[in-house]
N, C-alpha and C positions, 0 to 999 in steps of 0.2 A: 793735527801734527802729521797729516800726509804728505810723504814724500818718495820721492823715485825713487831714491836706496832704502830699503827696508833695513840695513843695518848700521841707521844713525842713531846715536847716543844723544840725548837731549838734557843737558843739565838744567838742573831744579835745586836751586838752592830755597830751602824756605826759614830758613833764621829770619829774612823778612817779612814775613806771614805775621800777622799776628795768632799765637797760639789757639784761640777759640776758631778761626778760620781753617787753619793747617789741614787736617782729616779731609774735611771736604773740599780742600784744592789739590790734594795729591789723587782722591780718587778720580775728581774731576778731569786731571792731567792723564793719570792711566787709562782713560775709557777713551782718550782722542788719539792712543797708540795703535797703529798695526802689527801684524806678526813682523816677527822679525826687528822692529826696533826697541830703544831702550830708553828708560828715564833714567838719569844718575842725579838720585837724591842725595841733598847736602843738609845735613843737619847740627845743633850743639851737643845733642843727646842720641841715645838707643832708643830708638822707638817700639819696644817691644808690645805695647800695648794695638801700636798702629799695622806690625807685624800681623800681629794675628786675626787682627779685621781685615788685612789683605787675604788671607788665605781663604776664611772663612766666606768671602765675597766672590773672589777668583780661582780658588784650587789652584790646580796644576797649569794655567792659562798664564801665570804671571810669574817668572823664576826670580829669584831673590839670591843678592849675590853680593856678601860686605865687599867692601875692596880698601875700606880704613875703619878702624873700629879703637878709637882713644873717647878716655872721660871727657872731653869736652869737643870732639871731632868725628863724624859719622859718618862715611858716604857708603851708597850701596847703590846696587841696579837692580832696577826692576824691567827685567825682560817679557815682552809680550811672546808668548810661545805660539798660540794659536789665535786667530781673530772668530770672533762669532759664528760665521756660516761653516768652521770645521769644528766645532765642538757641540754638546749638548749641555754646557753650562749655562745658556742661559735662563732656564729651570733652576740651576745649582744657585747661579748667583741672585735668581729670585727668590728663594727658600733660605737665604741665608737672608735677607734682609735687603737686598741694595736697591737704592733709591734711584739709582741711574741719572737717568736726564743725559747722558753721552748719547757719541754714535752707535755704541753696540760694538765697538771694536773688541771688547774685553769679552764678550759675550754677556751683557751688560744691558739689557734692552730696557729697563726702568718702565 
């Protein structure tokens, strides 16, 4: 998802995911972000479960930001703060578990 303006919004709707797929295509989508841009995920539900495998993968690398929060409508941003070669997470995000296979944009090097 590189692009010359580092502050494009890139919508992600995954109500068409199939649910066993979802997790590993929103991580998938975030590790192909650079600093500066943004995913704005669309879902049916709170994903709070999916929240906290963001954090625990990414820390402070990926800001989290509702922007609609109804029982059956969800959108939020997940902002890339930092990319890989200014941070030391990607230690953080190997010791949490992540599987990677991205660029290492997240600090994410799998």
């Amino acid at each position: 998802m590189t692009n010359a303006n580092p502050n494009t919004t890139y919508a992600f709707d995954v109500r068409g995911i199939a649910k066993r797929l979802r997790h590993a295509a929103i991580f998938g989508a975030l590790e192909t972000l650079d600093r500066g841009e943004t995913m704005r995920f669309i879902n049916d539900h709170d994903p709070l479960p999916l929240l906290n495998q963001i954090q625990q993968r990414y820390g402070d690398q990926v800001r989290i930001e509702y922007l609609e929060r109804t029982p059956d409508r969800v959108v939020i941003d997940f902002g890339i703060r930092l990319s890989a070669n200014e941070s030391a997470a990607p230690a953080q995000a190997s010791a949490a578990g992540c599987a990677g296979g991205g660029t290492g944009s997240c600090g994410c090097s799998g």
